[in-house]
Every structure is written in C-alpha cells, then in structure tokens.
N, C-alpha and C positions, 0 to 999 in steps of 0.2 A: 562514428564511435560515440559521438555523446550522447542518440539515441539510446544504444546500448548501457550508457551510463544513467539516462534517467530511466529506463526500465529497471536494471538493479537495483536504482535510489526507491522504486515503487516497489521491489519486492521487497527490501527492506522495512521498507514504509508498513507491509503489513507483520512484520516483524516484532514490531515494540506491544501493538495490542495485546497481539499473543503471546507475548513474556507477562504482559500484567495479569492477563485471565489467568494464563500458567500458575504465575504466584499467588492468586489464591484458589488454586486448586493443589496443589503440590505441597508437600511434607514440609518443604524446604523452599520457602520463598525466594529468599537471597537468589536463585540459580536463574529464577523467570525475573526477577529484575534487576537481574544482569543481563538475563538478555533482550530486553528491551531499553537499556542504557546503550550497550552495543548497536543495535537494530539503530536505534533513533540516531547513534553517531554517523554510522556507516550511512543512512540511510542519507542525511544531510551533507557529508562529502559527496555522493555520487550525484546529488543536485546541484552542487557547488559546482561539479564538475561538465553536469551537461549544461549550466546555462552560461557557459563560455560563448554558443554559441546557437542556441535554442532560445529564444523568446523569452522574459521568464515570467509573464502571463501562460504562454503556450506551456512550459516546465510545470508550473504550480500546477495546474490541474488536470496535465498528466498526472504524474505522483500524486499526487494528491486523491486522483480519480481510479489507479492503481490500485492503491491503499486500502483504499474506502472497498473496493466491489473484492478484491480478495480477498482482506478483513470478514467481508461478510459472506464469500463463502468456505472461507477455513470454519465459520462460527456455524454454519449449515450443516459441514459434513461431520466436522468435530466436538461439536456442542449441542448439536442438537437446537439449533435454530430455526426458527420457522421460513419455510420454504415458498412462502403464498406467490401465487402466479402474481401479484405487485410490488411485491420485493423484486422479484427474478425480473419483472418488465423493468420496472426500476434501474436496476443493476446494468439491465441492458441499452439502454438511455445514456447512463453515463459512459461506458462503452462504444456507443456511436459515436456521443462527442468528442473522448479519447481520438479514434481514429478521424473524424473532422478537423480536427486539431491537427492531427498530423499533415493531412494531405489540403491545407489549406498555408500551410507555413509557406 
C-alpha cells in the first residue's frame, strides 16, 4: 500500500507545477493556485504516508523522479515543449533509476 501511496504523492507531485503554469495562463489565476496549494498539500501527505515504511532516500527520489519526468511531459504534450531525443533519453534515465530503486529496496 504505501508504494501506491508514493506514486499518488508523485502524481500529485506533478500537480503543483501545473497549477502555476495554469495560472498564468488562465483569466483567473486564483483557480491554478489553488490548485497547486492543493497538489503540493496532497502531494506531501501521501509522502508522509509512504515513508512509514519506504526508505526515505528511496521515497524522495521516487517522487521526486515522478514529478520531474511527468511535469516534463504534461509540458511536451500540453505546452508545446521541446521534445529533443535528450530530453526524452533523459527522462528515461530517471525512469530506470525510479524502477532500480524499486527492485533494489
């Protein structure tokens, strides 16, 4: 279960960015940074939660590593972010460590 809990905490995690880009793109700030006050809350209980009994070396950069490679491809498909085969190698770099992490606990 607390696997589960720190993957939430990582979606989350990409959560808060995207309220801030939101708000300044949007008519109406207040809405996107609300919801990355939300994001960031939520996102910090379900790290609280998985490192009851996750490592929290191992924890941090799960989330952390979550955050980071979704962040950047919400900002690819929805912003028009650049896509360079070294970002994307990149991305997937942190990814393998993600799962080295896992199977190394």
């Amino acid at each position: 279960m607390n696997w589960f809990y720190l993957i939430l905490a990582g979606v989350f995690e990409i959560g808060w960015p995207l309220g801030l880009k939101l708000s300044q793109t949007m008519s109406s700030k207040v809405l996107g940074i609300l919801m990355a006050i939300i994001s960031m809350s939520l996102s910090g209980l379900f790290l609280w939660l998985a490192q009851k009994t996750i490592p929290i070396g191992t924890a941090y950069a799960v989330w952390t590593g979550i955050g980071a490679v979704g962040t950047l491809f919400v900002g690819i498909i929805y912003f028009g972010d650049s896509a360079s085969i070294w970002r994307l190698l990149s991305a997937l770099l942190i990814v393998v460590g993600i799962v080295g992490l896992k199977f190394a606990q």
